[in-house]
C-alpha positions as CSV (number, residue, x, y, z in Angstrom):
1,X,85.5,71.9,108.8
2,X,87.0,74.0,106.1
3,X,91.2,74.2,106.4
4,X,92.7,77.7,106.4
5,X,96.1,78.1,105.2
6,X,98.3,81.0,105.4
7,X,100.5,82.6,103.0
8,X,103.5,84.9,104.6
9,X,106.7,85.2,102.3
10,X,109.7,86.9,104.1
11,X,113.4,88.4,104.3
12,X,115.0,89.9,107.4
13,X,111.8,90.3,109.1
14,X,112.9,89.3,112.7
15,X,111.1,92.7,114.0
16,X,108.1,91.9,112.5
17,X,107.5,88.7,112.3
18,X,106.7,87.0,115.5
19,X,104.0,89.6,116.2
20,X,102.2,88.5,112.5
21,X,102.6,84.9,113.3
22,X,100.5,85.4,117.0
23,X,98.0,87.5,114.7
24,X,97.1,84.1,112.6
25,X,97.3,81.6,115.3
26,X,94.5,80.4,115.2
27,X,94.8,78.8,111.2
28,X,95.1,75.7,110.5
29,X,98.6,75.5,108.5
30,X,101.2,78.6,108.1
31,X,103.3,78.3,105.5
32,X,106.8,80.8,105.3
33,X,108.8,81.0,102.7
34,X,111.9,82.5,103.6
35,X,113.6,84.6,100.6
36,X,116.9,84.7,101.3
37,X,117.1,86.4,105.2
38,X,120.3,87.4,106.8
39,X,119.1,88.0,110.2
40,X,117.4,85.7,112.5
41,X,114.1,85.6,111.2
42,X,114.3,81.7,110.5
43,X,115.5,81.5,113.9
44,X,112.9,82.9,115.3
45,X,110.3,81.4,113.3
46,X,111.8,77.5,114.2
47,X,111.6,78.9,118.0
48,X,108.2,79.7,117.4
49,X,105.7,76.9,119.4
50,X,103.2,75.9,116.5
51,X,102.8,72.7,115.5
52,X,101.0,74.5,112.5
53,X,103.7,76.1,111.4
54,X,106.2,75.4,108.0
55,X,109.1,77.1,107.3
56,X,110.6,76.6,103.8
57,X,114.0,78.3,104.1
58,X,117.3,77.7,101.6
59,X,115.0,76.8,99.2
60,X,113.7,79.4,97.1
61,X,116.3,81.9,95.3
62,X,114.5,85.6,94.9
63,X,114.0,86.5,91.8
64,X,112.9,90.0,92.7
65,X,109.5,89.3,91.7
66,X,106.7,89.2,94.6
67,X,104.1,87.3,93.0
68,X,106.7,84.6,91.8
69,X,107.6,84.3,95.7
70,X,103.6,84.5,96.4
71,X,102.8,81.9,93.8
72,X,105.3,80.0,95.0
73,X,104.1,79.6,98.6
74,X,100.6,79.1,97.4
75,X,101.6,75.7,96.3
76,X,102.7,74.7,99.4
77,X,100.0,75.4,100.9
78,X,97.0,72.3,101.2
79,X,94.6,74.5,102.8
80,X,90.7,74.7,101.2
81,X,91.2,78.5,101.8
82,X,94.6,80.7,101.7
83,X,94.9,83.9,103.6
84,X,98.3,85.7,102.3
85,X,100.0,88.3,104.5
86,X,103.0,90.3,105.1
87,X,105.3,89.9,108.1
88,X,104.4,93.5,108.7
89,X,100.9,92.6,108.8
90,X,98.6,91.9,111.6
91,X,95.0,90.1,111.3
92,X,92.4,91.6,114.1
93,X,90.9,88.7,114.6
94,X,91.8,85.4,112.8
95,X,89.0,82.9,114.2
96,X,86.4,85.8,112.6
97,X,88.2,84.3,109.1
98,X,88.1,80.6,110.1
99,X,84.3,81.4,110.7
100,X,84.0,83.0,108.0
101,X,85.0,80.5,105.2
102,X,83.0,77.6,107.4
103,X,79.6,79.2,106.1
104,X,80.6,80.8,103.0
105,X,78.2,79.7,99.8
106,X,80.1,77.2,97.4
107,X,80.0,80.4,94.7
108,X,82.3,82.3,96.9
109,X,85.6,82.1,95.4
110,X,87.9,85.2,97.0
111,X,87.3,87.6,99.9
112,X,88.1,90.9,99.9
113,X,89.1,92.6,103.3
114,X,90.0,95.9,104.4
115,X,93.7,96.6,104.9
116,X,94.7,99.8,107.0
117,X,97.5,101.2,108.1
118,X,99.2,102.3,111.3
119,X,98.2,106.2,109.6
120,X,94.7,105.1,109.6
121,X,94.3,104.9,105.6
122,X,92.1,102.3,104.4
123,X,91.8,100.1,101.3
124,X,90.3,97.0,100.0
125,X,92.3,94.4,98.8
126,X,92.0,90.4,97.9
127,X,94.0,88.4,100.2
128,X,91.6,85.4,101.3
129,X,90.6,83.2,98.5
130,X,90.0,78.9,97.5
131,X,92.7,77.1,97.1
132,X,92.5,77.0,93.0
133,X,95.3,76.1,90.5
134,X,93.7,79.4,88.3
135,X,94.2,81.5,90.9
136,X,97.5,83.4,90.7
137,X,99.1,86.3,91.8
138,X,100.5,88.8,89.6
139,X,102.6,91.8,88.9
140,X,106.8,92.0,90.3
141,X,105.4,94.2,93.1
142,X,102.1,95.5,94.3
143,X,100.6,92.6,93.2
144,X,97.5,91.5,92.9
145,X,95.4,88.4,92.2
146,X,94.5,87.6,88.8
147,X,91.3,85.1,88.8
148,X,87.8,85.5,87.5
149,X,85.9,84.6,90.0
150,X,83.1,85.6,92.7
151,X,84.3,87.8,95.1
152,X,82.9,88.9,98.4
153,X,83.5,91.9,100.4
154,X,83.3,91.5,104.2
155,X,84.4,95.2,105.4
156,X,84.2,93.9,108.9
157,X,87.2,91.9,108.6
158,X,90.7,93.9,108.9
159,X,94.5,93.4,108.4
160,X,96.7,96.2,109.5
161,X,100.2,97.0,108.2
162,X,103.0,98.8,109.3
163,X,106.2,99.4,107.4
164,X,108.7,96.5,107.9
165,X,112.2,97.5,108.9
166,X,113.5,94.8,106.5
167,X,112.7,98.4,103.6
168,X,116.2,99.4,104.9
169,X,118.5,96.1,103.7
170,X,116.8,97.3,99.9
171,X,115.2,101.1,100.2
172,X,115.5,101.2,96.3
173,X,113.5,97.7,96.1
174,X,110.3,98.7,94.8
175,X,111.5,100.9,92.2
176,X,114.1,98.8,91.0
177,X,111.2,96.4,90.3
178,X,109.1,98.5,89.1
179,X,111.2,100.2,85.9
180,X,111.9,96.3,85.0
181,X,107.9,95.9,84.8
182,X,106.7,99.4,83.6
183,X,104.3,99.0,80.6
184,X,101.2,98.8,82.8
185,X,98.6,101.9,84.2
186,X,99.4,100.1,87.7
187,X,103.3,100.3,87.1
188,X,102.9,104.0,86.1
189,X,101.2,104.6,89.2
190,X,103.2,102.8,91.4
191,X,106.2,104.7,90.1
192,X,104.8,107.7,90.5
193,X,104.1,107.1,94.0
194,X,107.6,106.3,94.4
195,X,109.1,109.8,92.8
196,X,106.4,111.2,94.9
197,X,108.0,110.0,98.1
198,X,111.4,111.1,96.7
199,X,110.2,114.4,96.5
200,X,110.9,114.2,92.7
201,X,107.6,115.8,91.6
202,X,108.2,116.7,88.2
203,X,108.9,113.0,87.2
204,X,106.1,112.1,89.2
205,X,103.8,113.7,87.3
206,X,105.0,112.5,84.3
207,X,103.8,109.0,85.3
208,X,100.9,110.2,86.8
209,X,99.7,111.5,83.8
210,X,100.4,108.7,82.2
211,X,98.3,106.5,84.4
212,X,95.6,109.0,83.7
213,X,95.5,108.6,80.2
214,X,96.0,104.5,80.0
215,X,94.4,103.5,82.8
216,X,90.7,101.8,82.3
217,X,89.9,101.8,86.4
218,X,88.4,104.8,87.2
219,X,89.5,105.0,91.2
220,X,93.3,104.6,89.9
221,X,92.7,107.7,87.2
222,X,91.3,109.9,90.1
223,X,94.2,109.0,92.6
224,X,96.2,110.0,89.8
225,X,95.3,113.0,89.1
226,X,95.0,113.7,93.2
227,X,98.7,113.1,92.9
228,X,99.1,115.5,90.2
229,X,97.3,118.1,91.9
230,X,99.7,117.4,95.1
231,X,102.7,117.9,92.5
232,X,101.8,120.9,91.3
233,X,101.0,122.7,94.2
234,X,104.2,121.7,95.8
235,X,105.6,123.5,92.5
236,X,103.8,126.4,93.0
237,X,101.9,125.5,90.6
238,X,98.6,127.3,91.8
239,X,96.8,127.1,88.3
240,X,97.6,123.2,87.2
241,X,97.1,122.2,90.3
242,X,93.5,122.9,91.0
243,X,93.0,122.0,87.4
244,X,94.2,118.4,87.8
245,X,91.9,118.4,91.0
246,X,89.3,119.1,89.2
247,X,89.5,116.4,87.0
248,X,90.1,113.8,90.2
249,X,86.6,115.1,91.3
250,X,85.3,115.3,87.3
251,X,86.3,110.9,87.7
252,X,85.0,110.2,90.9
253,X,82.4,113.2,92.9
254,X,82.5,111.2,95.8
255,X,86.2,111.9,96.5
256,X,86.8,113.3,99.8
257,X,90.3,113.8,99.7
258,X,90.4,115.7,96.3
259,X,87.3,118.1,97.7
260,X,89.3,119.2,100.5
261,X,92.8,119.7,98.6
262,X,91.1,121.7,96.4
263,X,89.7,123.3,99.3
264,X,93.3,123.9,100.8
265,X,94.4,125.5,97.3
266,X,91.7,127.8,96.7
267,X,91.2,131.4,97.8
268,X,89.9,132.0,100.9
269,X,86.6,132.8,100.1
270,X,85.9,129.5,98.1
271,X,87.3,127.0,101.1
272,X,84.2,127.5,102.9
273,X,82.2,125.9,99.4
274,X,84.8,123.4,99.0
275,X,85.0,121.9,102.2
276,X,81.1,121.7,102.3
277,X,81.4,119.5,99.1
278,X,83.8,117.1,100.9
279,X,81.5,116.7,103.8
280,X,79.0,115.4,101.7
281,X,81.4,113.0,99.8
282,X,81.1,109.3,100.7
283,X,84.5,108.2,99.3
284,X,82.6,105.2,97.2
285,X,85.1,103.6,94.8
286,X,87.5,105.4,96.0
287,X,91.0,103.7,95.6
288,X,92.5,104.7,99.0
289,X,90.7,106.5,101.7
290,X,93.7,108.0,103.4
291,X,93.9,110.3,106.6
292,X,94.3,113.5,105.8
């Protein structure tokens, strides 16, 4: 039988984490790192009955870098396979996995599931993948793996994620990380999703466009200029704003979202046009299928 290890790295996460450690049961080995908590995750975690189950705690110092902390629980972990989760994160069904990787082709390297959140938004996202010393994560935060390999996309199989109250010890976290590491089209979208969420939509845009005009991955140029658009209009920007929706739709047709903003910035006698566009958009290659 194939061994599944998982991958959960963690810091004040007593709300959360007990519920994510039910969710993956079912594995053979789960392996926490703890980060440096202050609450009684570690606690909790030690109470926890699984034989299965390794805590690493006063070990590793944080170096606020998530795939250093990711990277560094990999190599604990002596699992064929590695499924990496949050503590906010909840598998629907772990023995579909364990299946899974029991009658997976020897070509298969990585997996790529669906992750969605407690809004409903949906994206796809490597998180199961061999056990390889090539295969590492990367990027200080929102990272991502960095391997060259043959990956699968089982749709079927979902992780939802919530939002951790463990955000409240460190609201300023992410973007504290991410001005260390900006340089990249992923950085400059990243921290334009974070002035976004601050309401600081001039700045936004200014990273936004600049993820528009580096980026070489098409779904991350369209979001981008989604984002602009949602800027603009919410500086009453009527004119810009349908102009940088435009060019969402211009990268990717098959937008949804981006048909129906432009549908909600239009006049009235256009919505009707727009919104019949949208119905017939399928949302292929789309970087995040969100809720609207």
């Amino acid at each position: 039988m194939v061994k599944l290890s998982v991958a959960i790295i963690v810091k004040n996460e007593s709300s959360e984490i007990l519920e994510c450690l039910e969710s993956v049961n079912g594995a053979d080995e789960i392996v926490i790192v703890d980060t440096g908590s202050t609450d009684d995750t570690c606690t909790l975690i030690e109470a926890y009955n699984g034989d299965n189950v390794v805590l690493v705690k006063d070990e590793y110092v944080w170096q606020d870098d998530f795939a250093h902390a990711r990277n560094y629980a990999n190599n604990i972990c002596t699992g064929d396979w590695i499924l990496t989760i949050s503590a906010d994160g909840r598998m629907t069904n772990i023995n579909s996995v364990m299946m899974l990787i029991d009658d997976l082709e020897d070509s298969v390297d990585a997996i790529s599931i669906t992750q969605q959140s407690r809004y409903g938004n949906t994206h796809k996202r490597t998180m199961l993948h061999k056990r390889m010393s090539d295969v590492r994560w990367q990027g200080a935060v929102h990272e991502n793996l960095a391997m060259a390999t043959h990956t699968q996309n089982e749709p079927d199989i979902i992780m939802r994620y919530g939002y951790s109250e463990s955000h409240k010890f460190d609201p300023d976290r992410n973007l504290r990380i991410l001005l260390k590491d900006s340089g990249s089209a992923r950085t400059s979208y990243y921290l334009g999703v974070e002035f976004f969420e601050r309401k600081q939509f001039q700045t936004a845009v200014l990273w936004f466009t600049e993820c528009s005009r580096t980026s070489t991955f098409i779904a991350e140029r369209a979001d981008a200029w989604l984002y602009i658009a949602k800027c603009r209009w919410k500086m009453s920007e009527g004119d810009a704003a349908r102009e940088a929706a435009a060019k969402a739709i211009i990268n990717n047709p098959n937008f949804k979202e981006a048909h129906l903003k432009m549908a909600e910035m239009v006049w009235d006698k256009q919505k009707v046009k727009w919104q019949q566009f949208a119905n017939l958009a399928t949302n292929e290659d789309v970087l995040f299928v969100r809720n609207t």
